[in-house]
C-alpha positions as CSV (number, residue, x, y, z in Angstrom):
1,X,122.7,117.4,124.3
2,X,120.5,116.5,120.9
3,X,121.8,112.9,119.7
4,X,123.4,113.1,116.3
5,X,121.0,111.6,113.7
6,X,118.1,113.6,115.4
7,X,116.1,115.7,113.3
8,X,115.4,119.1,114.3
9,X,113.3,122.0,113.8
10,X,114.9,125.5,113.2
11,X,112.9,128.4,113.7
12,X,113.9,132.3,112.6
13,X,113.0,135.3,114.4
14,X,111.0,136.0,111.0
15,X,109.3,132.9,110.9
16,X,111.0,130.7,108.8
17,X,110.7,127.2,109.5
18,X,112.9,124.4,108.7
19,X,113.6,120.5,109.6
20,X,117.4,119.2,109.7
21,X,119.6,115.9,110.6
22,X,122.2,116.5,112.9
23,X,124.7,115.1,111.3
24,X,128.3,115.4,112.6
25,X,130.4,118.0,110.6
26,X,127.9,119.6,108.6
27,X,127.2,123.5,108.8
28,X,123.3,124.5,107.4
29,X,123.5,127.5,104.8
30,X,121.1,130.3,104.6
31,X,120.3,134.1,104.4
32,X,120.8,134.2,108.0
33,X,124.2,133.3,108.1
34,X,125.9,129.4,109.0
35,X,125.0,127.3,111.4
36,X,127.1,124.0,112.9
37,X,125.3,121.0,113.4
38,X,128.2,120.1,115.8
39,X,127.1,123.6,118.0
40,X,122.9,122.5,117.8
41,X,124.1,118.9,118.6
42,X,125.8,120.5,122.4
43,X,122.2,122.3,122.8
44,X,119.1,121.3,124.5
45,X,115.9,121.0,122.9
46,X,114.1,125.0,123.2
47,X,117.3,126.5,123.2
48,X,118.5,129.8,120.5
49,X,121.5,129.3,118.9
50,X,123.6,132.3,117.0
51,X,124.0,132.1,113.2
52,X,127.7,133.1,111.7
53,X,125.3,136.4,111.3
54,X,124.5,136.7,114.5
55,X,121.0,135.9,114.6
56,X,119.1,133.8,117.3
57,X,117.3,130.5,116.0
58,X,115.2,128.6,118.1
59,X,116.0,124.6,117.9
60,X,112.9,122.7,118.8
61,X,112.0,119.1,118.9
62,X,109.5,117.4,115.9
63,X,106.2,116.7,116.0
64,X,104.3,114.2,113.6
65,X,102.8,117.6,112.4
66,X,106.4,118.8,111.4
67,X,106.9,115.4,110.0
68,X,103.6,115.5,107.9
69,X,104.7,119.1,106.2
70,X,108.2,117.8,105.5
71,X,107.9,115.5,103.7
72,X,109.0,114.8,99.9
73,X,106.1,114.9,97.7
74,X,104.7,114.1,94.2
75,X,101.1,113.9,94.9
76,X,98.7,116.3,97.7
77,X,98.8,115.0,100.8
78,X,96.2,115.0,103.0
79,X,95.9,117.8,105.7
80,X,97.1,117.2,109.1
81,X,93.9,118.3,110.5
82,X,92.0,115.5,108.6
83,X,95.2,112.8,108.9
84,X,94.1,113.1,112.7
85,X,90.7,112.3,112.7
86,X,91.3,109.8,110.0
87,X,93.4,108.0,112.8
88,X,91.2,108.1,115.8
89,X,87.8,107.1,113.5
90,X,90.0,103.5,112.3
91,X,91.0,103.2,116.0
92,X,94.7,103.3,114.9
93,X,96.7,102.0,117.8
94,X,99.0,99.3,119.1
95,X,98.5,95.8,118.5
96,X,96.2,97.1,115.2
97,X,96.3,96.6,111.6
98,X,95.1,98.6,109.4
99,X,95.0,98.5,105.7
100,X,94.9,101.9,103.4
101,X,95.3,101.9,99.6
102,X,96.4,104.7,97.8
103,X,99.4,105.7,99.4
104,X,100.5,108.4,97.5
105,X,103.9,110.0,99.6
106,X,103.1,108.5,102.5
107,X,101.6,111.6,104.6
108,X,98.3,109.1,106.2
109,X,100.8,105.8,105.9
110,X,103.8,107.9,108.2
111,X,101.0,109.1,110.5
112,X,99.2,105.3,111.1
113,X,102.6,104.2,111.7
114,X,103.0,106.6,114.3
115,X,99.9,105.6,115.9
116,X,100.5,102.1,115.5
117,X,103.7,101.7,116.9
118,X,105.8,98.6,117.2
119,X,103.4,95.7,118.1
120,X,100.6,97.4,115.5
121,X,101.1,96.9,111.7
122,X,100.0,98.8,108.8
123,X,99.5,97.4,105.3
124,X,99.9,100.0,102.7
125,X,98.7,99.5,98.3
126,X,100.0,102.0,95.5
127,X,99.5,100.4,92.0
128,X,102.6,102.8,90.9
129,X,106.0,101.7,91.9
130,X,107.4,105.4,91.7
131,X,104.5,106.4,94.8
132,X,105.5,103.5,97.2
133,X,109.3,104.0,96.6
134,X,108.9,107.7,97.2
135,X,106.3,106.9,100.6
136,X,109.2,104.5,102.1
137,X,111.5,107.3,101.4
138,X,109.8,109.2,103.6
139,X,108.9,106.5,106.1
140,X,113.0,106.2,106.4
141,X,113.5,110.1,106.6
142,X,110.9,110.1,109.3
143,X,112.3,107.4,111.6
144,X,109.1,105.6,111.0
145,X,107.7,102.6,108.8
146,X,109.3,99.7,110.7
147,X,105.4,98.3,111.4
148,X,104.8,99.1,107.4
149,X,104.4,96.8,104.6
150,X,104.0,99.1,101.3
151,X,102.7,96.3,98.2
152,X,102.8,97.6,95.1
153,X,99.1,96.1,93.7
154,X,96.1,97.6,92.1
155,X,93.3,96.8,94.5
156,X,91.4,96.2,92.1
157,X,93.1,92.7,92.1
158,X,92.5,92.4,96.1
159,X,94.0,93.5,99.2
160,X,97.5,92.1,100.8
161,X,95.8,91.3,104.2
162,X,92.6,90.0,105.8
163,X,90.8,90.0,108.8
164,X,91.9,93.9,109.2
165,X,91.1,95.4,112.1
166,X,89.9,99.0,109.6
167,X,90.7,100.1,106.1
168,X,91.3,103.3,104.7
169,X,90.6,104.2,100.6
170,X,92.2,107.2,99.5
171,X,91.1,106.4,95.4
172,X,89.1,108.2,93.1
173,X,86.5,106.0,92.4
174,X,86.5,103.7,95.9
175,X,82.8,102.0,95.0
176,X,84.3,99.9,92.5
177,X,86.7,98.5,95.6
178,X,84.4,97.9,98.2
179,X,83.3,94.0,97.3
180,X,87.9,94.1,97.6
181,X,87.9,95.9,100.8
182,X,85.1,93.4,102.7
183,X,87.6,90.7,101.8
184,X,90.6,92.5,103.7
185,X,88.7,92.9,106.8
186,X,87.0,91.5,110.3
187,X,83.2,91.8,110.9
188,X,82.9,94.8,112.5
189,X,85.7,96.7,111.2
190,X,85.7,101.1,110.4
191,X,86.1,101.7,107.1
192,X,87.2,105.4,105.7
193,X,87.3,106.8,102.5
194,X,88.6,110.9,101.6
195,X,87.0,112.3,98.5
196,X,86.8,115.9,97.2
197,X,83.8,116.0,95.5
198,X,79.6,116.0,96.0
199,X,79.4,113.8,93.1
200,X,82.0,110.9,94.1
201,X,80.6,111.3,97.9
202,X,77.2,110.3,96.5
203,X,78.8,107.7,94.1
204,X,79.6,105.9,97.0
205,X,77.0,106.0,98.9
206,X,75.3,104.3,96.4
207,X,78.0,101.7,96.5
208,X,77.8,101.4,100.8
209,X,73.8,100.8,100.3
210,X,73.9,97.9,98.0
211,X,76.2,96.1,101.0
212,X,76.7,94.9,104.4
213,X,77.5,98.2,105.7
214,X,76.2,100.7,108.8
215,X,76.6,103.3,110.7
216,X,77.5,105.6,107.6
217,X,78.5,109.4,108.0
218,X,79.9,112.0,105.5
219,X,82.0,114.8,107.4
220,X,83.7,118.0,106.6
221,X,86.6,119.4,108.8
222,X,87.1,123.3,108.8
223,X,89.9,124.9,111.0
224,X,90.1,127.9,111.5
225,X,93.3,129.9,113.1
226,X,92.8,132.9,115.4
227,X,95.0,135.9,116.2
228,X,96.8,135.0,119.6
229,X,96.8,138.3,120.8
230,X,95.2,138.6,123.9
231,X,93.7,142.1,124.2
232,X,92.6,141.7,120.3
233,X,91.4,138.3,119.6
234,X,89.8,137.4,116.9
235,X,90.0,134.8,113.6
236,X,92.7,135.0,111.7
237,X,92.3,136.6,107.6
238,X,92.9,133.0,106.2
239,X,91.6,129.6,107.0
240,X,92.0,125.9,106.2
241,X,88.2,125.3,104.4
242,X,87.3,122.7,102.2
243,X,90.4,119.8,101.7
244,X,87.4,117.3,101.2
245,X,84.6,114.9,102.6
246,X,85.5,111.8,104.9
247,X,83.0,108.9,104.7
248,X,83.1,106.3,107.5
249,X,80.9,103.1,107.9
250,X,81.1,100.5,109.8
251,X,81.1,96.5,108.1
252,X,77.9,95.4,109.4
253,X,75.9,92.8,108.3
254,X,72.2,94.1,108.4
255,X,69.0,93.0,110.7
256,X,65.9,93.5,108.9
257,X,64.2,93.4,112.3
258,X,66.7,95.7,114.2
259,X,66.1,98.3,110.7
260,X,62.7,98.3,111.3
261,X,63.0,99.1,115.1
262,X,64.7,102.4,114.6
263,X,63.0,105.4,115.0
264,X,61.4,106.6,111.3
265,X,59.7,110.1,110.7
266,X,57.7,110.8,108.0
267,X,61.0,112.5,106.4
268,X,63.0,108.9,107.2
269,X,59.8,106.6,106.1
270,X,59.9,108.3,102.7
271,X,63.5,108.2,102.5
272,X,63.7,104.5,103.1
273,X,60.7,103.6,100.6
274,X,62.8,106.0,98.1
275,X,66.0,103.5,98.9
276,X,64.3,100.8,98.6
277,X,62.8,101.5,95.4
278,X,66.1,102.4,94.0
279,X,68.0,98.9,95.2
280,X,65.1,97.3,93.8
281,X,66.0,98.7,90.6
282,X,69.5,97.9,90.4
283,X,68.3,94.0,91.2
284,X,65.9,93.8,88.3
């Protein structure tokens, strides 16, 4: 027996994919016929169930991966594949808060709430109204967002929290934010940032060397899908390339002495004489 109010994934012979609410009385519409929710509701989980038509669909149980792709949006998301990573670099967890502007329609905020569960707490920022109305929304749809504050402020004008346990800017121009973002958060604490261009990436890099920050690296996440067909493996025609470049840093006050005990080659040496002349510059 599925509990009425349950979402549910139904799956078509042909591939078609689609999330419901069981909802007492209600019969689902489509070109394979009709389908009660009072008949899925007396199934199991795994289970096939016959349209009006006749055709089998397979009733499955969600995933936060079903959950990411269903939701209502107005604005891209960002990819499952990075929203993962994005959650175990902040250390998303319970008993953690973590602070993200930029919610957009709530793909990263539903995700960190996930993680977070009921003794964690996420702080979420959107300066417009129409974003954080639409990301609580889907917080509801989800089942999720309990733990989730959503302020509707321009971070620009500060953060809703402090002494966060990691932070998480999904902005366009995140180096104007960052003097914001060391006010919202503990020594010590991750910091993330998603950006889709070269130019913006070295923007704030710029930014992360004028300040108390470590520990910085710039990734790109690629997946790629392969044909599960044992006898013919090989990679799938398509793939997921390029969605964009995740910076993470740590806030770290630095150690003049610990700096100059790190390994240098002549590569590193010239780089840090290069850095040193340029933040020279920008003090004169």
């Amino acid at each position: 027996m599925i509990p009425y109010g349950s979402l549910v994934l139904c799956v078509t012979p042909k591939g078609k994919r689609s999330l419901k609410r069981l909802v007492s009385g209600e019969v689902w519409h489509s070109q394979d016929g009709t389908l009660a929710a009072d008949d899925v509701a007396k199934a199991s989980f795994g289970d096939c169930i016959t349209t009006s038509l006749g055709r089998p669909v397979q009733i499955l149980a969600v995933t936060l991966q079903d959950l990411l792709k269903g939701i209502k949006r107005q604005t891209q998301i960002i990819y499952p594949k990075d929203v993962a990573y994005i959650c175990l670099r902040l250390g998303a967890g319970p008993g953690r808060t973590i602070c993200e502007a930029g919610c957009g329609s709530g793909g990263l905020t539903l995700a960190l709430s996930w993680f977070c569960g009921p003794t964690g707490r996420v702080v979420s920022h959107d300066a417009r109204e129409e974003f954080a109305k639409l990301a609580r929304r889907n917080l509801d749809w989800a089942g999720q967002g309990s733990n989730v504050e959503i302020h509707v402020q321009d971070v620009a004008n500060g953060f809703c929290v402090t002494e966060a346990d990691a932070l998480f800017l999904d902005v366009r121009t995140p180096w104007e934010y960052l003097d914001q973002a060391l006010a919202a958060i503990r020594p010590g604490a991750t910091l993330g940032f998603l950006l889709p261009t070269v130019v913006q990436v070295s923007e704030l890099l710029k930014g992360l060397e004028r300040g108390p920050f470590d520990h910085i690296e710039v990734q790109e996440l690629l997946l790629r899908d392969w044909k599960p067909l044992a006898d013919r493996l090989r990679p799938a025609d398509r793939m997921i390339a390029h969605t964009g470049f995740l910076v993470f840093c740590r806030h770290q006050i630095r150690n003049r002495e610990f700096d100059e005990l790190r390994p240098k080659g002549t590569r590193e040496r010239k780089q840090q004489a290069a850095l040193e002349e340029r933040l020279g510059l920008l003090d004169e």
